[in-house]
N, C-alpha and C positions, 0 to 999 in steps of 0.2 A: 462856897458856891452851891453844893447840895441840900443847904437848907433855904438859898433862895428859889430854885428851884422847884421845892417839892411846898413851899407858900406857896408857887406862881400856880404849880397845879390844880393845890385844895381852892383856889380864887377861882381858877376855870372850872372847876367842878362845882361849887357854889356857885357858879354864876351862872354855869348850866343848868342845875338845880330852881336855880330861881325863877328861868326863861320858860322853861318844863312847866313850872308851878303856876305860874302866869297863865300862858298859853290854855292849862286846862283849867283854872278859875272864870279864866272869860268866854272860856265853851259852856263851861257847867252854868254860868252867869245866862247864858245867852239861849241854852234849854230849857234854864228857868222861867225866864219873860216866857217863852214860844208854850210852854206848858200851865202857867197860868193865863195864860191869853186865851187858849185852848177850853180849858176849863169856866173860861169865865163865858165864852161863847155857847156851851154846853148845858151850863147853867138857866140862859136866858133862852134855849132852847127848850129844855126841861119844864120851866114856868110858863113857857107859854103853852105847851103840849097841857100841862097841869089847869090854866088857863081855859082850854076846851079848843084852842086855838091851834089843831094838831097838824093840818099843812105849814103853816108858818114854824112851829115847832120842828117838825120833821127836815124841812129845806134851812133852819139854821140848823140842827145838828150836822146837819149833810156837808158843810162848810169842812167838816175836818175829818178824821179818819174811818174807815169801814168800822170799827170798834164801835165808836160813836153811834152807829144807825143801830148795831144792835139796841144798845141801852134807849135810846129815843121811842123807837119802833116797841120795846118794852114799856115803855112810860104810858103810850098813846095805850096800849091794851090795860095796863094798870088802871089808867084814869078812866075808860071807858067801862071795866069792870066796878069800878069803884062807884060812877055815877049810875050805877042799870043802863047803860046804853050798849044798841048790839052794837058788834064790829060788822061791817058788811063787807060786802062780797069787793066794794073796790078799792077798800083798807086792803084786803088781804090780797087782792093781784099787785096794790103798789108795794108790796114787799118785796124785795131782791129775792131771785131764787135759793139763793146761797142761804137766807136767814130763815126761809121758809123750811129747808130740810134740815136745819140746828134749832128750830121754835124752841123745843123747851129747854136747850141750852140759853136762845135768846132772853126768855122769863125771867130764868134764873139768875145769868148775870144782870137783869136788871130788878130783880130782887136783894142780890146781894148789893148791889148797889146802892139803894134805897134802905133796905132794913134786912140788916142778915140774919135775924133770928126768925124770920119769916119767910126767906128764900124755897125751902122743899116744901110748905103746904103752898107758895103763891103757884109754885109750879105744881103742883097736882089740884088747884081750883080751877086752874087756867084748862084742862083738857078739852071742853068745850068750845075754848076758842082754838086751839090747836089743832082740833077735828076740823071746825068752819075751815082756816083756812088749808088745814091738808084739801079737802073736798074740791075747794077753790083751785088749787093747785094742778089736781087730778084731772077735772071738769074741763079747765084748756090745754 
């Protein structure tokens, strides 16, 4: 009687085991989709900002989390360094307060993003535009 018993157990423990196992494969399953979904939205925010097309770029990143604007919001100063175009004065009021007083944390994770071996010179190329919009900041 004690070894039917203690089978019936090790069954409900493996069968807990497996309900357990389940349960968090189709969570991890289901962060997966939401995280490449995420990523694939970010992407076609990124190329269109790359693109030249920096409002439309900017309003899809904005689709998904605060993180995202940073890196976005760094892409549009990347691109626009990259082509010799200034950043103007109503680039840097559309910046959330919040990213404005982290800018060159902003750069840099979107340096490191982009290319990490290049991350601490993008960000000390960038002081120029850092200044523009601190000034911008100050100014209203």
């Amino acid at each position: 009687m004690s070894k039917k018993v203690v089978v019936i157990s090790v069954g409900i423990v493996v069968f807990v085991l497996l309900v357990i196992f389940l349960i968090g494969y189709l969570n991890f399953q289901s962060e997966r989709e939401k995280y490449y979904e995420k990523y694939k939205v970010i992407d076609e925010g990124l190329n269109l900002i790359r693109d030249g097309k920096y409002e439309e770029g900017l309003s899809k990143c904005s689709e998904f989390t605060y993180y995202n604007t940073y890196v976005c919001h760094g892409a549009v100063v990347a691109t626009k360094k990259k082509r010799g175009e200034p950043v103007t004065v109503e680039f840097c009021e559309s910046i959330p307060t919040e990213l404005k007083s982290n800018w060159p944390l902003t750069l840099k994770i979107f340096r490191l993003f982009e290319n990490p071996n290049e991350a601490d010179n993008f960000k000390k190329n960038s002081l120029d535009i850092i200044e523009l919009c601190k000034q911008v900041s100050s100014s209203t």
